[in-house]
N, C-alpha and C positions, 0 to 999 in steps of 0.2 A: 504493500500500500504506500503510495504514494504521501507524501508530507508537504505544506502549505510553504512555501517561502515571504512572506511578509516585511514589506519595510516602510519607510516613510518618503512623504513627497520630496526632501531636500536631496533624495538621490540620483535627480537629473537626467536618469535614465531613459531614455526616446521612447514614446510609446509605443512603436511597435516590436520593439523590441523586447518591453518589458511583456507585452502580450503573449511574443512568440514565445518566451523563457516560462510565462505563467507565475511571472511576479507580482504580489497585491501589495499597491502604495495606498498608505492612509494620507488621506488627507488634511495640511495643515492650515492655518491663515496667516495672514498680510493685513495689516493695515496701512492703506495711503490714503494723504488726507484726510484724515479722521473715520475715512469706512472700511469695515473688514471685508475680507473676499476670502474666497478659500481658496488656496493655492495647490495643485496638482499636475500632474503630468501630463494632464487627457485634456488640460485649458477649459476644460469646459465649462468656465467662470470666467478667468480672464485670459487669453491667450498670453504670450510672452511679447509679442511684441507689443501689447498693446499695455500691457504694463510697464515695458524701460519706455513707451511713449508717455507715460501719465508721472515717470520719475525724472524724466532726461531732463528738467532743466536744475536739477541739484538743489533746489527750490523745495518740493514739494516733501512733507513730513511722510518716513516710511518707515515700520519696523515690522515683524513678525508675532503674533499672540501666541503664547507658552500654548505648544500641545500638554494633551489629557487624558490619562487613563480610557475615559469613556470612549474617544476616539477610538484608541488603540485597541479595545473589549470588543467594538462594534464590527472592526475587520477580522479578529482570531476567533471569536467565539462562533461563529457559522462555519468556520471550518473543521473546529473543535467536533462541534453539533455533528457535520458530515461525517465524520470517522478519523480525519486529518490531523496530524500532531501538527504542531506548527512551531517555525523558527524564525525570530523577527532579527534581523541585521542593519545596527542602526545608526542614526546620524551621529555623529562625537561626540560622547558627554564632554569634553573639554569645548567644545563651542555652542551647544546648548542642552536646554534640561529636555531633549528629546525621549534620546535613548531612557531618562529615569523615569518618563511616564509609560513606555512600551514595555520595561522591565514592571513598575507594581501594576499596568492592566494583566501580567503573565503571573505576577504573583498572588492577586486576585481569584484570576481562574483556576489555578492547579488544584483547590478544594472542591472546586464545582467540578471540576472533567479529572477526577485523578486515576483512569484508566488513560489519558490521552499523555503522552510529551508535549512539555513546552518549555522552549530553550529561549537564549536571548543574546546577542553578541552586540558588545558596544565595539562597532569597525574602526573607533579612532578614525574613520575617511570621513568626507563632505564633498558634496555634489557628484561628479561624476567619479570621484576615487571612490565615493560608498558605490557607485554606481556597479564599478568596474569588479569589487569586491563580490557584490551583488551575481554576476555576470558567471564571475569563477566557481560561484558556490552552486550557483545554478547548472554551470557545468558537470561538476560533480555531481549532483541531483541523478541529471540526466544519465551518467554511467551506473546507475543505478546503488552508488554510496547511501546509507543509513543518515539517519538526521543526527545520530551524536557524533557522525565521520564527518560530515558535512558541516555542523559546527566546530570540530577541531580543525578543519580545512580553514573556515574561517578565521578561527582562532590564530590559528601560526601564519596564516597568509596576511593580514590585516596591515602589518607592520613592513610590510614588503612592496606597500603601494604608496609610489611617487607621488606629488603634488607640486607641481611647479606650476604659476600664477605668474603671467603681467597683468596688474592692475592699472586703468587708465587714466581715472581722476582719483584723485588722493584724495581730496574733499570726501568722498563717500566713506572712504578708512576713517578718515578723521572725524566722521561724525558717530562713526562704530566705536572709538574708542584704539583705533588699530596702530595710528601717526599723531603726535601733536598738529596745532593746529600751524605751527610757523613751520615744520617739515611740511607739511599739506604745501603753503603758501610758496615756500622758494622749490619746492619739488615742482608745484604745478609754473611758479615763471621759468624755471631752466626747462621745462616738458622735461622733468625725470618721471620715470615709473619705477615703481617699487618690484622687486622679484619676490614671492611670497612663497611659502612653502610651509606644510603640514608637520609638526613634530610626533615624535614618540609618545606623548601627553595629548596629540588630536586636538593640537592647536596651532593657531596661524602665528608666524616669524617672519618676518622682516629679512631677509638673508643679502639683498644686493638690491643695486637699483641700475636703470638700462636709458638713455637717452635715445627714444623713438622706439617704435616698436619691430623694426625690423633690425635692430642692435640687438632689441629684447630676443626675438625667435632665434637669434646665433648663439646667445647666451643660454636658451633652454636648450638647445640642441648640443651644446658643449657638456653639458649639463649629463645629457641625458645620456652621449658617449659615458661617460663615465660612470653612471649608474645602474643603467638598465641590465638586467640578468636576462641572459637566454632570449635574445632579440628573435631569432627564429622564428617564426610561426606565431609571434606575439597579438595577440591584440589590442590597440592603443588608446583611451580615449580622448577625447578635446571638444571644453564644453567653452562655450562663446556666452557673454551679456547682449545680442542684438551687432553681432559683430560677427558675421560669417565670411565676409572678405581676410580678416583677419587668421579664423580658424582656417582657412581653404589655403591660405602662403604658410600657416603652421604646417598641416599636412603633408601638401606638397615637400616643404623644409624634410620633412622625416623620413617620408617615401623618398627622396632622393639620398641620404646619408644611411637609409637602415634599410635597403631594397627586400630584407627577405622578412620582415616582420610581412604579416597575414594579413592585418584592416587597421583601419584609421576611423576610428566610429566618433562622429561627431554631433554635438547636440547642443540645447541650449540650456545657459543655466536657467535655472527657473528663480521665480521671484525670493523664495526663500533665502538664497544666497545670494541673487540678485539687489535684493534692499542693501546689503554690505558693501558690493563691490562697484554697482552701479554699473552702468553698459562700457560698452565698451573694452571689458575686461576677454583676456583669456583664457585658460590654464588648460595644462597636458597631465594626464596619468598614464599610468607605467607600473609594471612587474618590476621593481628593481633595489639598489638600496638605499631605503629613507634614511636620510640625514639626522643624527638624532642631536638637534639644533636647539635651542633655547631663546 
């Protein structure tokens, strides 16, 4: 019998793709301008572009509402009900209290279904690294691995997925708390961008900064020489803020220096991570070795 794989909307994942894999994202909310929306992968609220169009002028007030158990009860427990153990793989507790309402909606249920499994793995990823994580677990799934193999897959693999980030406006860091506001200020008159990257902790660092953004894609790709484990038959991902001219010269960039990696799977970020980074931004995932950076 097959087991639920479960996660949440910050993980970027393309819909048809999360379809084809038989992933179930919960959905989270956004508030801009003072209204909430629910934010998901399927847009069927608010599309993506049509939210970096309602944030792009740096102007307009935007953050995310704490997900909730409930939430999280309302995607596991129908699976539960089917006969399905289920295993939720979740956004960072180090970047928000996601992952600790998907863990007590699991802690909640294990009395009520205590014939069923139900696991819970904090991915330390965000956006498309939980995606990617997401992606490999599913793989395993599919060779027909057990749900406690497939959370140990998760488990040791977690740590092993890159995050490399050009951000475009610093303004959007800076009002997250990521940059002061005079780095915001002389970053954004030199046009510097910050190079950003995910720690051991499943939190964002500050690591280098790149003037323009085609300095920045030599610098990921220097980057990723150096990193990447078992380029072969890889599959890569690269999630864009309303920038896929962008993502498409990143691409390109890696399909020409990594000829035998498999795919280049590209998406957008969705608003959840999008309120932080604001459009414009980049970032690459990778199989390889995270930096344990501070």
């Amino acid at each position: 019998m097959q087991f639920a794989i479960i996660t949440d909307a910050a993980c970027d994942l393309p819909l048809t793709l999360a379809r084809q894999l038989d992933i179930i994202p919960v959905p989270m909310g956004v508030v801009i301008g003072g209204k909430e929306y629910e934010s998901n992968i399927d847009e069927r609220v608010l599309t993506f572009p049509e939210f970096y169009g309602m944030i792009g002028d740096g102007k307009t007030e935007a953050h995310t509402s704490a997900a909730v158990a409930f939430d999280f009860i309302a995607h596991m427990e129908p699976e539960l009900k089917a006969g399905r153990d289920v295993l939720y793989l979740g956004f960072s507790s180090g970047l928000s209290a996601t992952y600790n309402a998907g863990a007590q909606a699991a802690d909640e249920l294990r009395p009520k279904y205590p014939e069923r499994k139900i696991f819970t793995v904090d991915t330390l990823c965000a956006s498309s690294g939980e995606g990617l994580i997401i992606f490999l677990a599913a793989q395993e799934r599919a060779k027909g691995k057990t749900i406690e193999e497939v959370r140990d897959f998760a488990e040791s693999e977690k740590l092993n997925i890159v995050h490399d980030v050009i951000a475009d406006d610093l303004h959007y860091l800076q009002r997250g708390g990521r940059v002061s506001a005079s780095v915001a200020f002389v970053g954004s008159l030199l046009s510097f961008k910050p190079i950003i990257t995910v720690s051991h902790e499943g939190k964002l660092v500050n690591i280098d900064k790149t003037r323009g953004f085609k300095n920045g894609v030599k610098l990921l790709i220097d980057r990723m020489a150096e990193q990447i484990v078992e380029p072969d038959g890889q599959t890569v991902f690269i999630s864009h803020a309303h920038a896929q001219d962008k993502a498409n010269e990143l691409a390109a960039a890696i399909r020409e220096r990594f000829p035998t990696i498999k795919e280049v799977i590209t998406s957008y970020i969705g608003s959840l991570i999008g309120v932080h980074t604001g459009p414009g931004t980049v970032a690459l995932f990778y199989r390889g070795k995270r930096p344990d950076v501070h």
